[in-house]
DSSP file (Angstrom, degrees, kcal/mol; ACC not computed):
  #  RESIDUE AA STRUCTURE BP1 BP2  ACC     N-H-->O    O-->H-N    N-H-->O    O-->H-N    TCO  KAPPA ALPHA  PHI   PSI    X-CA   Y-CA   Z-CA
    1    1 A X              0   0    0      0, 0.0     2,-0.4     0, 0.0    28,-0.3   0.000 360.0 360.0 360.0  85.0  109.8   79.5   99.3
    2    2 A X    >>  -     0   0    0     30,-0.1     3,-1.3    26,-0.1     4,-1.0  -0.899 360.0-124.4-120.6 161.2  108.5   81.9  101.6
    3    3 A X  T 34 S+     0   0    0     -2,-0.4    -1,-0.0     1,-0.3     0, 0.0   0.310 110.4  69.2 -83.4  30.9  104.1   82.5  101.7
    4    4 A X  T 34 S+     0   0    0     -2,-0.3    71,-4.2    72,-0.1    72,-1.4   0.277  89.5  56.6-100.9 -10.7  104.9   86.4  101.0
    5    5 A X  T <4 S-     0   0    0     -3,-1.3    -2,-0.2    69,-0.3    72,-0.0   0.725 106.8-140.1 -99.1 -30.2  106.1   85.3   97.3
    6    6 A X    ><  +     0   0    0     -4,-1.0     3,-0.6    68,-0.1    -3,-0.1   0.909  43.5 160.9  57.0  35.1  102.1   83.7   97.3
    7    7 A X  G >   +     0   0    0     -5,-0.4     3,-3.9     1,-0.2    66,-0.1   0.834  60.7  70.7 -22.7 -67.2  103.9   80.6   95.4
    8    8 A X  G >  S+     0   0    0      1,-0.4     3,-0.7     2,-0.2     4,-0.4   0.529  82.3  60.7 -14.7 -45.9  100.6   78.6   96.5
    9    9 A X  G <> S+     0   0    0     -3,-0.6     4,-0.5     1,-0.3    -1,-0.4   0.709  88.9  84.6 -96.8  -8.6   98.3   80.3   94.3
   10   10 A X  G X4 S+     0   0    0     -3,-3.9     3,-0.7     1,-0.2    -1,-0.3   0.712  76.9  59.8 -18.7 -65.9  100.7   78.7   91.3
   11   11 A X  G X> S+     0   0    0     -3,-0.7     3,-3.4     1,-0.3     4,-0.5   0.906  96.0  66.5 -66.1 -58.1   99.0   74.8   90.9
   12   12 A X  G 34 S+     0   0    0     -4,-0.4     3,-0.3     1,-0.3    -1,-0.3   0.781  92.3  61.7 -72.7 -24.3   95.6   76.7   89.9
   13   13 A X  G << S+     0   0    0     -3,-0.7    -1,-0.3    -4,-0.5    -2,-0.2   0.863 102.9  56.0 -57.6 -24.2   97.6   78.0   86.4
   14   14 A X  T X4 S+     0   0    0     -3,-3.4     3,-1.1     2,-0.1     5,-0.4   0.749  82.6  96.5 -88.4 -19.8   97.8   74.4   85.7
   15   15 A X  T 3< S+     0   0    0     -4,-0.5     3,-0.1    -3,-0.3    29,-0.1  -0.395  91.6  20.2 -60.3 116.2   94.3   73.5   85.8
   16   16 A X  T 3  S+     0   0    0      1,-0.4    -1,-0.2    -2,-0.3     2,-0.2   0.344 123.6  53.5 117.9 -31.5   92.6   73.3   82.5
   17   17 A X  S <  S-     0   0    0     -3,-1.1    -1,-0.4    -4,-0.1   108,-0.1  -0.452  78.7-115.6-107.4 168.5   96.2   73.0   80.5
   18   18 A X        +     0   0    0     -2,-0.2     2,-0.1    -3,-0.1    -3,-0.1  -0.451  58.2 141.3-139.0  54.3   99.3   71.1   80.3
   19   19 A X        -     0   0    0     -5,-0.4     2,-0.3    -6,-0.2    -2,-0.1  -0.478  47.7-131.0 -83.6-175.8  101.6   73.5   81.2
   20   20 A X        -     0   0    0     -2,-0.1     2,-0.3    29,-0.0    29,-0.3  -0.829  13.4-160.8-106.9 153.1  104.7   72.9   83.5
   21   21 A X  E     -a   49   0A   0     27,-1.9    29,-0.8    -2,-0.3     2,-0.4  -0.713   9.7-176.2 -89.7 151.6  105.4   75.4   86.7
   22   22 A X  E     -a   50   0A   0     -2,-0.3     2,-0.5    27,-0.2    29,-0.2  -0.886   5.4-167.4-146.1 141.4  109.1   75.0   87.7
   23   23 A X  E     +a   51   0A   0     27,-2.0    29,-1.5    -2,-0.4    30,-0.9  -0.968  10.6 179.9-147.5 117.2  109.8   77.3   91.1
   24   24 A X  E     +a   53   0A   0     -2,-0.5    30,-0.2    28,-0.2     2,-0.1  -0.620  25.3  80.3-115.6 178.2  113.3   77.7   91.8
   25   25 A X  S    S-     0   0    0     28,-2.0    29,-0.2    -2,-0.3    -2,-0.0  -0.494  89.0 -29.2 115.9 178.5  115.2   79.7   94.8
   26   26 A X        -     0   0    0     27,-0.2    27,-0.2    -2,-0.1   -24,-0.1   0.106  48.7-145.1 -52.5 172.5  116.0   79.1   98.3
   27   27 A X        +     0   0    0      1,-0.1     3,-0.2   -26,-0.1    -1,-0.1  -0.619  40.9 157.4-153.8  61.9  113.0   76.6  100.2
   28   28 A X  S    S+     0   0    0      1,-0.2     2,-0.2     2,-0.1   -26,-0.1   0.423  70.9  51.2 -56.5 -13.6  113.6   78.9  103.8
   29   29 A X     >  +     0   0    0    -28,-0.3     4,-1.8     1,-0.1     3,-0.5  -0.610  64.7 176.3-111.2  62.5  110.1   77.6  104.6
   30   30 A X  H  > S+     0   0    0      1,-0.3     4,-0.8     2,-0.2    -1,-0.1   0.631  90.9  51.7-117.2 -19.0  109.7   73.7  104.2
   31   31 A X  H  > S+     0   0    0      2,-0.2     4,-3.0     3,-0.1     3,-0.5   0.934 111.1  45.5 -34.8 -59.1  105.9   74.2  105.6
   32   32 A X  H  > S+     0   0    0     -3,-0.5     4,-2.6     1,-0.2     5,-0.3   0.958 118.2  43.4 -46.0 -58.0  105.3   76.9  102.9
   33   33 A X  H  X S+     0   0    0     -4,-1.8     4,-0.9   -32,-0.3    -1,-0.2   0.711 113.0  50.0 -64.3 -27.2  106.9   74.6  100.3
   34   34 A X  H  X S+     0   0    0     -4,-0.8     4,-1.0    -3,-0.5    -1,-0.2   0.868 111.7  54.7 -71.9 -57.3  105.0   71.5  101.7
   35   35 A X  H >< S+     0   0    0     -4,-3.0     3,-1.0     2,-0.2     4,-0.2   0.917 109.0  42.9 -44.7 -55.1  101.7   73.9  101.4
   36   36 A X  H >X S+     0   0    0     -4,-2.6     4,-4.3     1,-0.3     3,-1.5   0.946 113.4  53.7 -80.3 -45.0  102.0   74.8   97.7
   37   37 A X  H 3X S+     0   0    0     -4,-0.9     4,-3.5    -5,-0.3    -1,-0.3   0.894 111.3  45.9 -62.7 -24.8  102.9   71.0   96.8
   38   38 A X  H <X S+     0   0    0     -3,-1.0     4,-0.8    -4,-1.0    -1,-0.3   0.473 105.1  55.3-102.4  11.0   99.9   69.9   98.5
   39   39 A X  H <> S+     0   0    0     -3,-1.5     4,-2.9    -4,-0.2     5,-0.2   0.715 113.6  47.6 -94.8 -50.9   97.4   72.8   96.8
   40   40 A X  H  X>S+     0   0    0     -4,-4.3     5,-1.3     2,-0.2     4,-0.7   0.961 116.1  45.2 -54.9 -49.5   99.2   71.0   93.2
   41   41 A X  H ><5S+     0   0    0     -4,-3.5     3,-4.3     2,-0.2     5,-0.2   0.913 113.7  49.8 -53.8 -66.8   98.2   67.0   94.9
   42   42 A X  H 3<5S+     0   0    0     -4,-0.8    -1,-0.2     1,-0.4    -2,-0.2   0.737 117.8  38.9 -48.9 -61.3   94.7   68.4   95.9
   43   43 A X  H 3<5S-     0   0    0     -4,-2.9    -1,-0.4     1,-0.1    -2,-0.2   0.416 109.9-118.4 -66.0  -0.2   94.2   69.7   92.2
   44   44 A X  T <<5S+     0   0    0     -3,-4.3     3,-0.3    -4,-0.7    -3,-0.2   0.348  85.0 110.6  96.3  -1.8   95.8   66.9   90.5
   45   45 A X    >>< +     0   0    0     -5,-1.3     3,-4.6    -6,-0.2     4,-0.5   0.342  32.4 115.5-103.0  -8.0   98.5   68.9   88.9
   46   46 A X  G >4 S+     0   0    0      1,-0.3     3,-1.1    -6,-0.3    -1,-0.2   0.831  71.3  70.6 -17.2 -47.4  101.8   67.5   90.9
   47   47 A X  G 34 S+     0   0    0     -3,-0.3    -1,-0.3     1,-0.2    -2,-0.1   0.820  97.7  37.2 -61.6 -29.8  102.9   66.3   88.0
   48   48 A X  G <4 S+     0   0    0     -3,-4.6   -27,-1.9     1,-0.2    -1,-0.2   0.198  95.8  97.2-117.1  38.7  103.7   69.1   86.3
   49   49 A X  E <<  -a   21   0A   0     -3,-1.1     2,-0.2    -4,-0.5   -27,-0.2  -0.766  45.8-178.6-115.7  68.0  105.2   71.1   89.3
   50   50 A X  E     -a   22   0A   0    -29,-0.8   -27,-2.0    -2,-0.2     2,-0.6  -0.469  11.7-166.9 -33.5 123.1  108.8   71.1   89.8
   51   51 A X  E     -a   23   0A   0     -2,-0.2   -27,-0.2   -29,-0.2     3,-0.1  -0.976  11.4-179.8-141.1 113.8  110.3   72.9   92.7
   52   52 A X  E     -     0   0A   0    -29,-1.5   -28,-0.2    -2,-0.6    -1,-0.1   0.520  21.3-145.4 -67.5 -28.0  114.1   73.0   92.0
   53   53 A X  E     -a   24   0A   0    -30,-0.9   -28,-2.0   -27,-0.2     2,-0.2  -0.252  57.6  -8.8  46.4-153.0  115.5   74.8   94.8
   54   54 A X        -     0   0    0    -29,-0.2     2,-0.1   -30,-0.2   -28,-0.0  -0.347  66.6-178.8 -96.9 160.8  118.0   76.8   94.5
   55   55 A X        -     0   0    0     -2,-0.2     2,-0.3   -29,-0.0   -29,-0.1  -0.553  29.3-104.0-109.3 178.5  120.1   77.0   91.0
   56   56 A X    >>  -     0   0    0     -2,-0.1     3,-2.9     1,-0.1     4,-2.8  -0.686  40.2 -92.0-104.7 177.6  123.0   79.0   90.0
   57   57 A X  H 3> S+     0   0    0      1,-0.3     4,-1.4    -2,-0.3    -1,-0.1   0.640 123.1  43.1 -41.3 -25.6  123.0   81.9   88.0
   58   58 A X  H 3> S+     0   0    0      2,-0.2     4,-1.4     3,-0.1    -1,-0.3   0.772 116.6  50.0-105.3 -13.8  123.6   80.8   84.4
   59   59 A X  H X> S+     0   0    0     -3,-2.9     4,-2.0     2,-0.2     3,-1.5   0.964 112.0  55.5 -85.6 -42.5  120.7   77.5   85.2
   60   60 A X  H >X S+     0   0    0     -4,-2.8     4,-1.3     1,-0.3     3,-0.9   0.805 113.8  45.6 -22.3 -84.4  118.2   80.9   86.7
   61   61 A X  H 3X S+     0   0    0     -4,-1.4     4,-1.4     1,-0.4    -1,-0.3   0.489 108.1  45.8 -80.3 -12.0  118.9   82.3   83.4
   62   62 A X  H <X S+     0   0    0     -3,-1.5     4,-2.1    -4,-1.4    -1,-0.4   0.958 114.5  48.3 -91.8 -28.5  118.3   79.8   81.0
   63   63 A X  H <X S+     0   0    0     -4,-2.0     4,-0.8    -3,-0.9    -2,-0.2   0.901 113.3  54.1 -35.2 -47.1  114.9   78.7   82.8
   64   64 A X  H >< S+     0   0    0     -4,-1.3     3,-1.2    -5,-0.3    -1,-0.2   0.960 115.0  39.2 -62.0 -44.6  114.4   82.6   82.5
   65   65 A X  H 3< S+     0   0    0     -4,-1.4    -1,-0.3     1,-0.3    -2,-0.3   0.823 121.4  40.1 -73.3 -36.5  115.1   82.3   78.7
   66   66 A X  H 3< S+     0   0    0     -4,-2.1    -1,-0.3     3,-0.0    -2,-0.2   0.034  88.7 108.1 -75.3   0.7  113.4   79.1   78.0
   67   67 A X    <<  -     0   0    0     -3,-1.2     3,-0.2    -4,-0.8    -3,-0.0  -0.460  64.0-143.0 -98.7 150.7  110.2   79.9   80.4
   68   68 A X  S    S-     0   0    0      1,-0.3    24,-0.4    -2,-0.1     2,-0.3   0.821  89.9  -9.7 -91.3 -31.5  106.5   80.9   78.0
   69   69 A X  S    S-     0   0    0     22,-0.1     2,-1.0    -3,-0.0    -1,-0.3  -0.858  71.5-133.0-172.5 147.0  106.0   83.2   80.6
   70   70 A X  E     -b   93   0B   0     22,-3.1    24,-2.3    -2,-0.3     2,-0.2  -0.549  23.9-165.2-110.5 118.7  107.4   84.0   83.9
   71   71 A X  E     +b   94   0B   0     -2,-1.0    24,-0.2    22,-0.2     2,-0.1  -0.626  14.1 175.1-103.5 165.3  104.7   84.5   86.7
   72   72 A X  E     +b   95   0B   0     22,-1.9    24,-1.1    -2,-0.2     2,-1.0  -0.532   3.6 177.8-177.4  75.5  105.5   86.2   90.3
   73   73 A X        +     0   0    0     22,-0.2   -64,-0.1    -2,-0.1    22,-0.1  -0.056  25.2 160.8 -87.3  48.9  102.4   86.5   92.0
   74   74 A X        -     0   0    0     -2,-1.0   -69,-0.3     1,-0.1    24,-0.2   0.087  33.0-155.7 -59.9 157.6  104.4   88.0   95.2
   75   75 A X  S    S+     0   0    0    -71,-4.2     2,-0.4     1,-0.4    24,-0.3   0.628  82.6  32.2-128.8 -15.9  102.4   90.2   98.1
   76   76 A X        +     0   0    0    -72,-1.4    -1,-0.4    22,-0.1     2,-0.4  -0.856  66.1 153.8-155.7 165.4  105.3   91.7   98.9
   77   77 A X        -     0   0    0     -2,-0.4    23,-0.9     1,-0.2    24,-0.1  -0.987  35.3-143.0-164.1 144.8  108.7   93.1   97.4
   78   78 A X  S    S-     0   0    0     -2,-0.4    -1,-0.2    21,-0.1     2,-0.0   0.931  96.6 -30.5 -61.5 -53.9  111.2   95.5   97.8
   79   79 A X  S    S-     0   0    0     21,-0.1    21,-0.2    20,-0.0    22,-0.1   0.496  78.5-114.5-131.6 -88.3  111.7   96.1   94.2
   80   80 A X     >  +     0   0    0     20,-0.1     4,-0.7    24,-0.1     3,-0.3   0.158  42.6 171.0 130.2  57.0  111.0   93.0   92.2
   81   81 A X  H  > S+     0   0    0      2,-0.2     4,-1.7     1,-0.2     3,-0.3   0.925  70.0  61.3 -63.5 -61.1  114.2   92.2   90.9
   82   82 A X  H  > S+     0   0    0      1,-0.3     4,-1.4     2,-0.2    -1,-0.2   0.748 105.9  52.9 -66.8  -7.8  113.4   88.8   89.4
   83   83 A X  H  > S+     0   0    0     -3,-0.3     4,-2.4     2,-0.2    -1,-0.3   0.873 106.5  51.5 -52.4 -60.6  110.7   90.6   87.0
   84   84 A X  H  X S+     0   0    0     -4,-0.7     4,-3.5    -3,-0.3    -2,-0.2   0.893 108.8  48.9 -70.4 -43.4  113.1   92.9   85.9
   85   85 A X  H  X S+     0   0    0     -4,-1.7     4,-1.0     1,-0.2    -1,-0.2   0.821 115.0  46.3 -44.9 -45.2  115.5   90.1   85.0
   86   86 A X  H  X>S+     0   0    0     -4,-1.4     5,-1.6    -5,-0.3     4,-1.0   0.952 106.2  55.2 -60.9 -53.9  112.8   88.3   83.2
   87   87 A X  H ><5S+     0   0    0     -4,-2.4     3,-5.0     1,-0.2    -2,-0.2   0.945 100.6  63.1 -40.5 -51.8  111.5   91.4   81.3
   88   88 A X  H 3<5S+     0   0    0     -4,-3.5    -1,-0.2     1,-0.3    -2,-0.2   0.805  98.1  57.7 -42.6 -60.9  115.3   91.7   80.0
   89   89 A X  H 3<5S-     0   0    0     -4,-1.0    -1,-0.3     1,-0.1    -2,-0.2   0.452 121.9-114.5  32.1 -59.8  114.5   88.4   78.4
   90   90 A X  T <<5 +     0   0    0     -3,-5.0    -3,-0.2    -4,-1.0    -2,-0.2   0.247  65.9 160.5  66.1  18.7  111.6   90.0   76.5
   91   91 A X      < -     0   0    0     -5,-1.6     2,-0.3    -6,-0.1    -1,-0.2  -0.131  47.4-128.5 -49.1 141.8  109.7   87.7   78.6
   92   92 A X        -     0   0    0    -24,-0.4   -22,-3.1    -3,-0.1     2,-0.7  -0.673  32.7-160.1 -88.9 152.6  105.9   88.4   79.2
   93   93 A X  E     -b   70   0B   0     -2,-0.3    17,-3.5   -24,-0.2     2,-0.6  -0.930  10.5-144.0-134.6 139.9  105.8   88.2   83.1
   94   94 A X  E     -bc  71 110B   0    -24,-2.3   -22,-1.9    -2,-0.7    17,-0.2  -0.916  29.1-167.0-120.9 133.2  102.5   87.7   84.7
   95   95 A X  E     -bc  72 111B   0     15,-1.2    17,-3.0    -2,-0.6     2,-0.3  -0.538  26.9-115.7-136.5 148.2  102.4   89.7   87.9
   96   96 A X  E     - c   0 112B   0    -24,-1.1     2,-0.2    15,-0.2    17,-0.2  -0.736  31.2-125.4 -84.2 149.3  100.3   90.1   91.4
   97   97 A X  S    S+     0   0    0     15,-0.5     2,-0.1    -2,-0.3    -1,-0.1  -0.070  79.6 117.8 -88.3  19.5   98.4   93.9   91.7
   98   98 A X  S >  S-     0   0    0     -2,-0.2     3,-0.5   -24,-0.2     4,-0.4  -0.658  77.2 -40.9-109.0 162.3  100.5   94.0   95.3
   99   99 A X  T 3  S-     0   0    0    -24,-0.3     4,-0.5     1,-0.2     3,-0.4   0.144 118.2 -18.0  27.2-114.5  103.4   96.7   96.2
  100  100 A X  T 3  S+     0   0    0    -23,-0.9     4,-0.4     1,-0.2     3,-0.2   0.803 110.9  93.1 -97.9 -28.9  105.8   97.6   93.5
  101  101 A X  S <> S+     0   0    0     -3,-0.5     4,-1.5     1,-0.2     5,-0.3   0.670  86.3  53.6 -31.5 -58.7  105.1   94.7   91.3
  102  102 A X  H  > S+     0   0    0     -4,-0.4     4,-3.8    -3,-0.4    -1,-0.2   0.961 114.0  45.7 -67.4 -61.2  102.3   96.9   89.3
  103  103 A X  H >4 S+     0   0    0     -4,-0.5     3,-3.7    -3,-0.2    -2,-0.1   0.597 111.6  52.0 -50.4-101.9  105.3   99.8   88.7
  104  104 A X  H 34 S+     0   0    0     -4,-0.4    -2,-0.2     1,-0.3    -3,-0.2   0.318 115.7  36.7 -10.0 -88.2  107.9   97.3   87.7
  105  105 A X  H >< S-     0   0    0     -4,-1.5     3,-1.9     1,-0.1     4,-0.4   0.584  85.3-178.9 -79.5  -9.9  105.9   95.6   85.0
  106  106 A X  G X<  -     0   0    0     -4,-3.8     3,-1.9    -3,-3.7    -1,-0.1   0.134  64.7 -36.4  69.2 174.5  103.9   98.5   83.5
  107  107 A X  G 3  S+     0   0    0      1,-0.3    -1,-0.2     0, 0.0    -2,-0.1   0.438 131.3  80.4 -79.0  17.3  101.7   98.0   80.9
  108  108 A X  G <  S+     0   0    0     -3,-1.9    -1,-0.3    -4,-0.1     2,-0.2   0.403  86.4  44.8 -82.3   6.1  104.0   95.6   79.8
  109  109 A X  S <  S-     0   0    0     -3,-1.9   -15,-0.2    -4,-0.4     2,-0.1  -0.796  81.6-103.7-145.6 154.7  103.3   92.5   82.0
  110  110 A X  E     -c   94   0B   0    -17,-3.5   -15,-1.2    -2,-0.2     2,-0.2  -0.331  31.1-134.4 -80.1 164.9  100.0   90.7   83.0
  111  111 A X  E     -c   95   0B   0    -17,-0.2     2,-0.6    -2,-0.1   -15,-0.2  -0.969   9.1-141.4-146.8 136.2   98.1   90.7   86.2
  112  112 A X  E     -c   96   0B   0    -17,-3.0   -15,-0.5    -2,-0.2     8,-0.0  -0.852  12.7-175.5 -13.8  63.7   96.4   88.8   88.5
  113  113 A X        +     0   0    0     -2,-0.6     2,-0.2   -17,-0.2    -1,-0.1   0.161  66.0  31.3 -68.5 -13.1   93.6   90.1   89.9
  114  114 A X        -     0   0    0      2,-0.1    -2,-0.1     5,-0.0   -17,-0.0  -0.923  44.1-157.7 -56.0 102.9   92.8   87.8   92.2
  115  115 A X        +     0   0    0     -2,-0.2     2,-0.3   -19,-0.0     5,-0.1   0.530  65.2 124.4-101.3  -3.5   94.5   85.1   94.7
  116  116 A X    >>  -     0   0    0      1,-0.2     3,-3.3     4,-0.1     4,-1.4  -0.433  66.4-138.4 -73.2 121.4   90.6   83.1   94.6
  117  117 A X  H 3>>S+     0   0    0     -2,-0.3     4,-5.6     1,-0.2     5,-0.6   0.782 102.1  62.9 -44.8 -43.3   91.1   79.7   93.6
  118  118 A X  H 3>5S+     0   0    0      2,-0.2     4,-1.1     1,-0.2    -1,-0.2   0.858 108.7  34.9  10.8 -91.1   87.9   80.5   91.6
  119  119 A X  H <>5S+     0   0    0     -3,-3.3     4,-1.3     2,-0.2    -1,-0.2   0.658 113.5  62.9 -87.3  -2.6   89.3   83.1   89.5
  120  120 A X  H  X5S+     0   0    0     -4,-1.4     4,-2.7     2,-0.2    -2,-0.2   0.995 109.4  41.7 -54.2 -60.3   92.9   81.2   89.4
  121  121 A X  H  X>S+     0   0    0     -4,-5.6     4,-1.4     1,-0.2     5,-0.6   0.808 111.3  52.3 -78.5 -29.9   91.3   78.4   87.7
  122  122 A X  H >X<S+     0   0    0     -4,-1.1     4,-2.7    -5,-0.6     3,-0.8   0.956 112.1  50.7 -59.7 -66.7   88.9   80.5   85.2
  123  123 A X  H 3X>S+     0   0    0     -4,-1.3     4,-2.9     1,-0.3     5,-1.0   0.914 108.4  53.4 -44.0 -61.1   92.4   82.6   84.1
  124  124 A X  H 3<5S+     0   0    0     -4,-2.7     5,-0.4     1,-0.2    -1,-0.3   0.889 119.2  29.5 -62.7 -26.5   94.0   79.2   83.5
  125  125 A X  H <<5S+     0   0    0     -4,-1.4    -2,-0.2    -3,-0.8    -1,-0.2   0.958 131.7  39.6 -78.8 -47.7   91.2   77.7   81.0
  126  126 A X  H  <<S-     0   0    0     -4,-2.7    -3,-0.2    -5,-0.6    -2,-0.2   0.675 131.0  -7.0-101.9 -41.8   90.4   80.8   79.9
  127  127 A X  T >X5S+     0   0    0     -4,-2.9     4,-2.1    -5,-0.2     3,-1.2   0.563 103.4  82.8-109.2 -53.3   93.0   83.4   79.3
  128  128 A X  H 3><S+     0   0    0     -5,-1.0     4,-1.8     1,-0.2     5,-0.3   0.620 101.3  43.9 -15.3 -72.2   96.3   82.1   80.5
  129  129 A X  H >> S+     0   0    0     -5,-0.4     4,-1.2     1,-0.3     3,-0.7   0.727 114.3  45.8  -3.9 -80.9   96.6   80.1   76.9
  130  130 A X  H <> S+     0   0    0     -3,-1.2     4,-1.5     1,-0.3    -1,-0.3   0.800 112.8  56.1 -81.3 -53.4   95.5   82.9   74.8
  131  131 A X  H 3< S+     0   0    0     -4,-2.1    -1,-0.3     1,-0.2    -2,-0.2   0.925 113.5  41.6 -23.1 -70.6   98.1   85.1   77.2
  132  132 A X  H << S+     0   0    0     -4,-1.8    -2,-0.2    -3,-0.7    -1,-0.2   0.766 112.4  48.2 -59.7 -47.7  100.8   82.9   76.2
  133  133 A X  H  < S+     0   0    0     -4,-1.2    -1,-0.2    -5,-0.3    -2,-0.2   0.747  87.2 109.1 -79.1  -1.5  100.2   82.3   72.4
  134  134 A X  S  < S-     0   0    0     -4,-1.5    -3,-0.0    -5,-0.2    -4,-0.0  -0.186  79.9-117.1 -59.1 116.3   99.9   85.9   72.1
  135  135 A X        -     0   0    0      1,-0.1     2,-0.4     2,-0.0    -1,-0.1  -0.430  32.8-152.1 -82.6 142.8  103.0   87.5   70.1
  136  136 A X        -     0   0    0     -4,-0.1     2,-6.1     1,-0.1     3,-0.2  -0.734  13.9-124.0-121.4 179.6  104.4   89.5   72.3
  137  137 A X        +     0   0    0     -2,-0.4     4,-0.4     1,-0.2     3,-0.2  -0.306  34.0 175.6 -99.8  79.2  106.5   92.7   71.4
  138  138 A X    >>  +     0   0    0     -2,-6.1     4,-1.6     1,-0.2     3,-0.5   0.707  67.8  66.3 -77.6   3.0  109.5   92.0   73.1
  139  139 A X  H 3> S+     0   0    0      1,-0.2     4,-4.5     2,-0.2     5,-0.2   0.963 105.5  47.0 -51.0 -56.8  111.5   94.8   72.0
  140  140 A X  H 34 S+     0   0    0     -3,-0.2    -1,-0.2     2,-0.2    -2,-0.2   0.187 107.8  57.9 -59.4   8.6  109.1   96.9   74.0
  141  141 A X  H <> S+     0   0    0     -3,-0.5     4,-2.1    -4,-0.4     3,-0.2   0.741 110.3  44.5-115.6 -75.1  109.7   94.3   76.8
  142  142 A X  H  < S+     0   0    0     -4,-1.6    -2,-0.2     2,-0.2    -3,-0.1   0.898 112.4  48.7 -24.6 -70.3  113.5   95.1   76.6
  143  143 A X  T >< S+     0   0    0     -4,-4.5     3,-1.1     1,-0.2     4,-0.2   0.820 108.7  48.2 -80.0 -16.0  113.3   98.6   76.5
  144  144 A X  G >4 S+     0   0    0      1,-0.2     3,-6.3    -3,-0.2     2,-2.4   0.973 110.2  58.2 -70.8 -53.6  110.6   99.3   79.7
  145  145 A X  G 3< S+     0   0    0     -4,-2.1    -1,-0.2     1,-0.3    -2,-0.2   0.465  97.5  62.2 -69.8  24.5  113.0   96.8   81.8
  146  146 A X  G <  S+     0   0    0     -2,-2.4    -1,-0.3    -3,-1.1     3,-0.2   0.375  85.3  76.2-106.9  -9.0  116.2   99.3   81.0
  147  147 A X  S <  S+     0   0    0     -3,-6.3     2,-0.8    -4,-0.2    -1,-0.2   0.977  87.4  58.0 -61.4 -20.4  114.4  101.7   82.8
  148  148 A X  S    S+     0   0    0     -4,-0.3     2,-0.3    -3,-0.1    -1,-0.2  -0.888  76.3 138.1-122.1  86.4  115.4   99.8   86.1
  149  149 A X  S  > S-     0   0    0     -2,-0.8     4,-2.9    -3,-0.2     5,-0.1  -0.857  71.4-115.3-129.3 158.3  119.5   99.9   86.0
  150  150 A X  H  > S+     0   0    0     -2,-0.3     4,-3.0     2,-0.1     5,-0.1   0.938 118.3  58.2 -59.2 -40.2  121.7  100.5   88.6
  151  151 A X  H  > S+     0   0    0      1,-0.2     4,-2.0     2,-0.2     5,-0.2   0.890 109.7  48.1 -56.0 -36.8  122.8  104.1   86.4
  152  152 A X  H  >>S+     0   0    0      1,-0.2     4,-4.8     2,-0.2     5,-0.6   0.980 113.7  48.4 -62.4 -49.8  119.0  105.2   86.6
  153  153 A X  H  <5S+     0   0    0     -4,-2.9     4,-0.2     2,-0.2    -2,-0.2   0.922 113.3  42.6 -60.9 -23.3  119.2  104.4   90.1
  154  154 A X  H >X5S+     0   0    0     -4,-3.0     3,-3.1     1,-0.2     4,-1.7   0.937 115.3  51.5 -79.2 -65.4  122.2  106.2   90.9
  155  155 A X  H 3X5S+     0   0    0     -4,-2.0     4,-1.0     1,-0.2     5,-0.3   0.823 109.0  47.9 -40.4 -30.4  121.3  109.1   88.8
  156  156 A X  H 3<5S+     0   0    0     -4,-4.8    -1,-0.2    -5,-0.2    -2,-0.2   0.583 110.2  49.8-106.9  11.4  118.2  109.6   90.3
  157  157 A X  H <><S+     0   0    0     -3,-3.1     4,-2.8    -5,-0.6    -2,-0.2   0.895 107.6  63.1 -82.3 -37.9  119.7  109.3   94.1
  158  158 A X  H  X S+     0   0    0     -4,-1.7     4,-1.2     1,-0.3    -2,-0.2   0.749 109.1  33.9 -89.2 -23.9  122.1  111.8   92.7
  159  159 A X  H  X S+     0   0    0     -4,-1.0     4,-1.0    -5,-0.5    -1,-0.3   0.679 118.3  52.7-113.2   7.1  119.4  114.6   92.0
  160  160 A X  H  > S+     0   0    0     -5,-0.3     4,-2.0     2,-0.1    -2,-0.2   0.925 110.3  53.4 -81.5 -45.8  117.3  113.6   95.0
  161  161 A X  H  X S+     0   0    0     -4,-2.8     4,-3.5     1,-0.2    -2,-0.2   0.842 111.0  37.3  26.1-104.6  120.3  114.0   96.5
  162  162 A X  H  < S+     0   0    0     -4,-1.2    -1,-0.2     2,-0.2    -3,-0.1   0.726 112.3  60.2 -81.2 -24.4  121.2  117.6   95.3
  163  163 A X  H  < S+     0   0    0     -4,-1.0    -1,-0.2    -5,-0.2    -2,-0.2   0.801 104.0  53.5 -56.4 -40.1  117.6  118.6   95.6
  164  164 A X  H  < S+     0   0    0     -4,-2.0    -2,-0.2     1,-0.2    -3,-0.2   0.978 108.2  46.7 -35.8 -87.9  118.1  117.6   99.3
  165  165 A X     <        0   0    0     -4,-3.5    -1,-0.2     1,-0.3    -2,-0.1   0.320 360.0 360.0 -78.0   6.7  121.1  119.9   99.8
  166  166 A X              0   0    0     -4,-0.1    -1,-0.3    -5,-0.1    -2,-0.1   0.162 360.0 360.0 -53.1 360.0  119.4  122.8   98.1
């Protein structure tokens, strides 16, 4: 829970719906975490807001596997690791327009367009739903997140690399 992960703008998916949020990971911030919990009271949505802290690896991955769609409205990241993990999934991953987040998910993943509560709450009545029931083609989900392996990454250090020592 740190306010660069832009957790906060979360509670406004809930408006309009009866989905659940669950937001798991380290809580390094107990202001930040305090903030976001008090965006859900204001909007009425508390209830269906779960903040886990952190889990281990195999409870990460069943959340990951059992989630309708795994959102990560971050403003900034190195790479955007927890994306790729989802994508593997064949999750549809609904994504912030900030740093790398737009590469990573491709035209395979939704976006945000927005952090105004405004257009939060329109998206949640309005598309979010539609987003969700939507079939999505998770083969093609699968195969963009293989782009992002450690062997791509080493292979393509290895001819930046050799380009380098040219």
């Amino acid at each position: 829970m740190l306010p660069k992960k832009n957790f906060h703008i979360l509670p406004y998916l809930l408006v309009g719906n009866h989905l659940y949020l669950i937001i798991s990971g380290y809580e390094y911030d107990l202001r930040y975490k305090n903030q976001v919990i008090e965006v859900a009271k204001k909007l009425g949505v508390e209830n269906r807001m779960i903040i886990t802290g952190p889990v281990s690896e195999s409870d990460k991955y069943r959340y990951i596997r059992d989630c309708e769609i795994f959102a990560f409205p971050s403003l900034a990241e190195g790479f955007g690791l927890p994306v790729i993990e989802a994508m593997r999934f064949g999750k549809k991953t609904l994504l912030s327009r900030h740093t790398c987040l737009p590469e990573i998910g491709g035209d395979c993943s939704y976006y945000l367009d927005s952090d105004d509560p405004e257009y939060l709450i329109d998206f949640a009545k309005n598309q979010l739903i539609d987003i969700i029931n939507e079939n999505a083609d998770k083969e093609k989900i699968i195969n963009w997140s293989k782009k992002y392996s450690w062997d791509e990454a080493a292979k393509g250090y290895e001819k930046l690399y050799d380009r380098l020592l040219k």
